[in-house]
N, C-alpha and C positions, 0 to 999 in steps of 0.2 A: 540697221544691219541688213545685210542683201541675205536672199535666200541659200546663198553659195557658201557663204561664212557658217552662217547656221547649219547649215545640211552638215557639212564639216563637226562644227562643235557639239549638233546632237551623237553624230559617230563617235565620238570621244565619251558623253557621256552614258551613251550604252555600254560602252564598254567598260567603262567604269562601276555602271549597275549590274554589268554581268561578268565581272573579272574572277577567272580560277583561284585568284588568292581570297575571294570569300570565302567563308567557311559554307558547308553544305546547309540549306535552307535557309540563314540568316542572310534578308533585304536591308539595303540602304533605303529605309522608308523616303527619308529628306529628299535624298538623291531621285528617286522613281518619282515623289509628286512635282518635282523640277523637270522633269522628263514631258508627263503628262499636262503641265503650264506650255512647254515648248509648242508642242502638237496643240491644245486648246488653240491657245492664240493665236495660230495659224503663223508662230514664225520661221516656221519650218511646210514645207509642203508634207502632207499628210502621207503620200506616196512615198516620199522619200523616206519617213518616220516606219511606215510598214518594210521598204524594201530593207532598213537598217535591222530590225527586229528579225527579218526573215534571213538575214544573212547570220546572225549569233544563231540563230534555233536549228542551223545546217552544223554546227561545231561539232566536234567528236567526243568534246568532254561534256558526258551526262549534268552535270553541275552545272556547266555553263547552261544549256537549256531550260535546266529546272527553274535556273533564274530565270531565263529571258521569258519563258509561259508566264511567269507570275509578272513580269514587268508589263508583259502585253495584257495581261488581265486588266492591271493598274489602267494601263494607259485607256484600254475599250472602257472601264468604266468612269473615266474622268475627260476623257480627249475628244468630245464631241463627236456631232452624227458622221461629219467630214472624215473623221478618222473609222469611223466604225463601214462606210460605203469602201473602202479601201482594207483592212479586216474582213471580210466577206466575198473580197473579189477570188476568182479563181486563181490569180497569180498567189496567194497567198495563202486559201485555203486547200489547194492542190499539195503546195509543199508541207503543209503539216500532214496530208492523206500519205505523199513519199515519203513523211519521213516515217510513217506507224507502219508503214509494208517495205521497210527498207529491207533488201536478204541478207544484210548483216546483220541480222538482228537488232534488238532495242531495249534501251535498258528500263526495267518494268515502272519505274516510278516515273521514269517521262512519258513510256506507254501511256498510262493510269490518267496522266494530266492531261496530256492533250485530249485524251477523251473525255476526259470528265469539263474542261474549256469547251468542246465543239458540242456536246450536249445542250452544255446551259445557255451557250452562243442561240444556239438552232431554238431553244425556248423563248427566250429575250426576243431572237429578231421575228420569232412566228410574225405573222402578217405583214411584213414591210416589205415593199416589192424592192426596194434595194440589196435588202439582206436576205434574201428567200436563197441563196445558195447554201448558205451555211445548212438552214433544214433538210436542202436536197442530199446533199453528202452525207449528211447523218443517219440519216433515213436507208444511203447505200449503205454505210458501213454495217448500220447497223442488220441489213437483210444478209451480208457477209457474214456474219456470225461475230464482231467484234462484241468484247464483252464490257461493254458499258456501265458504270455504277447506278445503283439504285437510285430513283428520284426519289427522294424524304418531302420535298414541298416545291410549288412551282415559285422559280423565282420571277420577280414584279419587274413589271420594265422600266422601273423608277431605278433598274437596278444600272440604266445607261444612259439615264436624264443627266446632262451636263449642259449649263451654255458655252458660246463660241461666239468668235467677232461673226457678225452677218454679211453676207457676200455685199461688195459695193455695187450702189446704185449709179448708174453712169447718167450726164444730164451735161447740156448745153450751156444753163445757166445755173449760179448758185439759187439752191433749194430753198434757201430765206430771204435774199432780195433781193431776188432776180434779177441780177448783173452778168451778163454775158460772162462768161472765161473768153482769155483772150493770152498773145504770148504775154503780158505785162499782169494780167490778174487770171494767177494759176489757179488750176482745180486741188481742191484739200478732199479726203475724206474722210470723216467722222467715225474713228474707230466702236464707239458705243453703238450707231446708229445706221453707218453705213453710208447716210446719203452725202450727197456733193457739196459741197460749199466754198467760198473765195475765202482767203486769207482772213478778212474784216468778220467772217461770221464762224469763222475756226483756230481763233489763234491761241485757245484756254489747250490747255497742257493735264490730263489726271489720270492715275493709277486706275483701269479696271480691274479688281482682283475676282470680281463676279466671272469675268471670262477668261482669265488663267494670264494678266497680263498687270504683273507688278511694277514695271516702268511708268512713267508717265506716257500719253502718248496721246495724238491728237484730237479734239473733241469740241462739237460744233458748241455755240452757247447754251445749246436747249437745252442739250444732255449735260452743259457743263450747271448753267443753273439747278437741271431736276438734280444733279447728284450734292448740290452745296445746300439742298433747303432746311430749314430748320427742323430737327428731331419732330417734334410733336406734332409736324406737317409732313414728315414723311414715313410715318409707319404703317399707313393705307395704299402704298406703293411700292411694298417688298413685290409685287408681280413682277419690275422693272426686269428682275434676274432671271429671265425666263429664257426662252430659245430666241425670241427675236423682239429684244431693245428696241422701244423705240423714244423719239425725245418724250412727249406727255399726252395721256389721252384725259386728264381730269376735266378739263372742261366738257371733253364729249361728256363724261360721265355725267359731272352736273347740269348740263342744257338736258341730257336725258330724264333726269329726275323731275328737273322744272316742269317737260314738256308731260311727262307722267301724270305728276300735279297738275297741271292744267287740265289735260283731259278727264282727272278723276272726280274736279270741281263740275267739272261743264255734264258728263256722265251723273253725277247724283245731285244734278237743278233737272234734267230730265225726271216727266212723273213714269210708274210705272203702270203702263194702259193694263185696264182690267182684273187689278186686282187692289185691292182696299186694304189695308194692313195696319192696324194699331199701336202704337210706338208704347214700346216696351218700358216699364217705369225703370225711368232713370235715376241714379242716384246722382246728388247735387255733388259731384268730385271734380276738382280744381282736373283740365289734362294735364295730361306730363307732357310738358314741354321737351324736346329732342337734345342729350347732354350736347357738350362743343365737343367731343370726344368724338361722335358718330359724324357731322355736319358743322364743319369748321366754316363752310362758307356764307357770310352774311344774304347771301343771295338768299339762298338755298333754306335758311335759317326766317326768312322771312315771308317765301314763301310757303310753307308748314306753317307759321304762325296762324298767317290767311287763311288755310285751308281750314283748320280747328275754327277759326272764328267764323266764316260760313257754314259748317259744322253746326255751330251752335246756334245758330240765327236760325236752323234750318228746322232744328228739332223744336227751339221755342214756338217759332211758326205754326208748325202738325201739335204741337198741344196746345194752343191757345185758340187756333181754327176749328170752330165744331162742324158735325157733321152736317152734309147737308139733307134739308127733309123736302120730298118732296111734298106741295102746297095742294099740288091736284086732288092728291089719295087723301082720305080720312084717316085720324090717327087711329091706327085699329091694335089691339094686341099681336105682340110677338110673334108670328109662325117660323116652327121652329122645320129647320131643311130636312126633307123626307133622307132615310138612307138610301144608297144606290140598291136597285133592284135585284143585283145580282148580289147584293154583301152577307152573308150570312149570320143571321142571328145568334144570340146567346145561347139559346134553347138547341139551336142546332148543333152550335158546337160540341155541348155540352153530351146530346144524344149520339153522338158519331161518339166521341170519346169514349161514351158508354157500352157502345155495342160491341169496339175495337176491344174493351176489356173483356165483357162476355165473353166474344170468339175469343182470345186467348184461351180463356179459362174453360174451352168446354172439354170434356174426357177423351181422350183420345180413340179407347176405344168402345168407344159408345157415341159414334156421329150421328146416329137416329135422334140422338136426346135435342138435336138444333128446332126435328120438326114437333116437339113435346111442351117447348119453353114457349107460350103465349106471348110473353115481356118480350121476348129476343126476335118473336116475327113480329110484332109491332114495331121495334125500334128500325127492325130491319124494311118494313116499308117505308118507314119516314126518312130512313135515308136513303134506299133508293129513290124516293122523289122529290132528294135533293141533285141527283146526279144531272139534269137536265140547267138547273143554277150553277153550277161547280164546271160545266162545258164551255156557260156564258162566263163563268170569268176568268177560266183560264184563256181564253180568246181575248178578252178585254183587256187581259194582263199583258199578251202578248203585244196586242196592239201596243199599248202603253210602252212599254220596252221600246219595241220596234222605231217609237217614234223619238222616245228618249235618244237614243242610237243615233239615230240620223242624227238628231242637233247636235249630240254630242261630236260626230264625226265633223259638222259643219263646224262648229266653234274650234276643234284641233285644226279645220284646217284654215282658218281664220285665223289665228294665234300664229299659222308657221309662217305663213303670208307677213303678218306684221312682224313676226322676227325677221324675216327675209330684209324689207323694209325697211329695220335699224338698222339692220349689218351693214347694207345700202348706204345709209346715211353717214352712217360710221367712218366708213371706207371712204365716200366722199371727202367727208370732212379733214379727215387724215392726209387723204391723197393733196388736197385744196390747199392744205397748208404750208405744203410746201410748195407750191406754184401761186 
């Protein structure tokens, strides 16, 4: 169906959703989500969908507009970001500004809507530089003195999460077996996914109702396969319905996991320099093996296997290896590690705590009684000549921190590096696939 037919048949059923013979406030729900599939799917130009809407919302009869506010609601939160860049332009939000300053007046319940629409608009699009107009007008009206409805809670921008077909990707050769296009092998593209393909790797036919498109309609094999696989293989794949389709990322996933596992093996046969650590008594418990629920893939499933069983080779190892002595020294008894010089003993705690209660408890008015009390200038020397300990370890503390800090700052940015790094891969990998 050509865009010219459609442009036509959405005009008809606007007007249909917005017909005088409704009754006041009752929507054709069926009709409005038929509406809102039109515009998703993109088989109507999105322009055309706002210039039809803006044309009903110029009408003289209140009714008819009441409708058409809510049918535009409908549609901003069902019709994709395509339609909402076109809702936000000033061709469109200009005329809802004429029409709330129109000098004929306005009748108060479509007042009340539109403002209370360009509000929650300007909320939802905050931060999107496509949509930053809508904020800007609201923002005028509102330093005008329009009287806006109270915000009760902010709404979520989940409130205009919809998908949509993805813009197509234009290519020389098909995207799966690289066969030139040519006048005898035409270019196809892939409604789920977008990219290019010849006839031989496009010719499966399915309903997307993910993206507002209940006909059948054309779909490369990848996406025709990912959409046919068996239930219990695909319910780790509802992500597919997202903003942008694509045929399958599982295998990234899984070479991710392997690649994971591998370094986590090669990471813990590494010893760790300089420090000695005692393996914590074990109890003799069978692992748990990973259900087929989580890791359907044998691969994947077998590499886990391996990793538990080097696991355990690892641990019987460190408890059957005793320690080593050295042969040079004499066996001499235990010495047991000095405390650090600056740690404060028991006795000290104890006497700070003590003298902190004293001073609470002395009479308030009777401060001579501090220089009377023997016990309280005693305790009082022994912690002033803790203050000189208490300087070293506040300094030591600090050091410590300080140093914590750094690694820690070094290891965040080691981490965004190696994410950077997958994404890399990712995207390669993705890209690679289709060439």
């Amino acid at each position: 169906m050509s865009w010219f037919s459609s442009g036509g048949m959405l005009d008809e059923q606007v007007e249909r959703a917005t017909s005088e013979s409704l009754p006041n406030g009752e929507i054709d729900l069926a009709l409005n989500l038929e509406i809102c599939d039109m515009i998703r799917s993109k088989s109507v130009p999105a322009k055309d969908a706002m210039r039809s809407l803006k044309k009903r919302l110029n009408h003289k009869n209140p009714n008819v507009q009441l409708l058409t506010l809510k049918l535009t609601d409908a549609c901003v939160k069902n019709g994709g970001y395509h339609f909402l860049i076109e809702i936000a332009s000033r061709e469109f939000v200009d005329n809802l500004v004429s029409i709330l300053k129109s000098p004929g007046g306005l009748n108060s319940d479509v007042k009340a809507a539109i403002l209370d629409l360009i509000q929650t608009w300007a909320s939802v699009f905050d931060g999107q530089m496509q949509l930053q107009y809508v904020g800007t007008v609201y923002k005028e009206l509102k330093s005008q003195g329009f009287d806006f409805p109270e915000e009760t809670t902010k709404v979520s921008t989940t409130f205009i999460d919809s998908s949509a077909p993805p813009d197509w990707t234009d290519s020389e050769v098909c995207m799966r077996c690289r066969t030139p296009f040519s006048f005898t092998n035409r270019k196809h593209h892939c409604r789920n996914c977008g990219n290019a393909f010849d006839q031989n790797c496009s010719s499966k036919s399915i309903p997307l109702p993910h993206l507002g498109i209940t006909q059948p309609v054309r779909v490369c094999d990848s996406c025709y396969a990912l959409k046919h696989k068996s239930p219990h293989k695909h319910h780790r794949l509802k992500s597919e319905d997202k903003k942008k389709p694509e045929a399958a990322f599982v295998d990234d996933e899984d070479d991710d996991l392997k690649r994971a596992l591998r370094m986590s093996l090669e990471e813990s046969k590494q010893p760790m320099s300089g420090y000695t650590v005692s393996p914590p008594a074990v109890q003799t418990k069978p692992a748990a093996k990973p259900s087929t629920s989580d890791y359907e893939d044998p691969d994947i499933m077998a590499a886990i296997e391996a990793s538990l069983r080097d696991m355990e080779q690892q641990k019987k190892a460190k408890e059957s290896t005793p320690a080593p002595v050295d042969e040079s020294k004499p066996a001499g008894p235990t010495v047991k590690a000095a405390p650090p010089p600056n740690q404060l003993s028991l006795k000290d705690i104890e006497n700070i705590n003590l003298f902190s209660i004293l001073v609470d408890h002395l009479p308030a008015d009777n401060p001579s009684a501090i220089l009377r009390d023997p016990k309280l200038q005693e305790l009082y020397d022994n912690v002033t000549s803790l203050r000189p300990k208490f300087s070293r370890n506040v300094v030591e503390s600090i050091g410590k921190y300080d140093t914590l800090l750094e690694m820690y700052q070094k290891l965040s940015t080691a981490m965004r590096y190696y994410d950077q790094m997958l994404e890399a891969r990712l995207g390669y990998a993705a890209y690679g696939r289709h060439y």
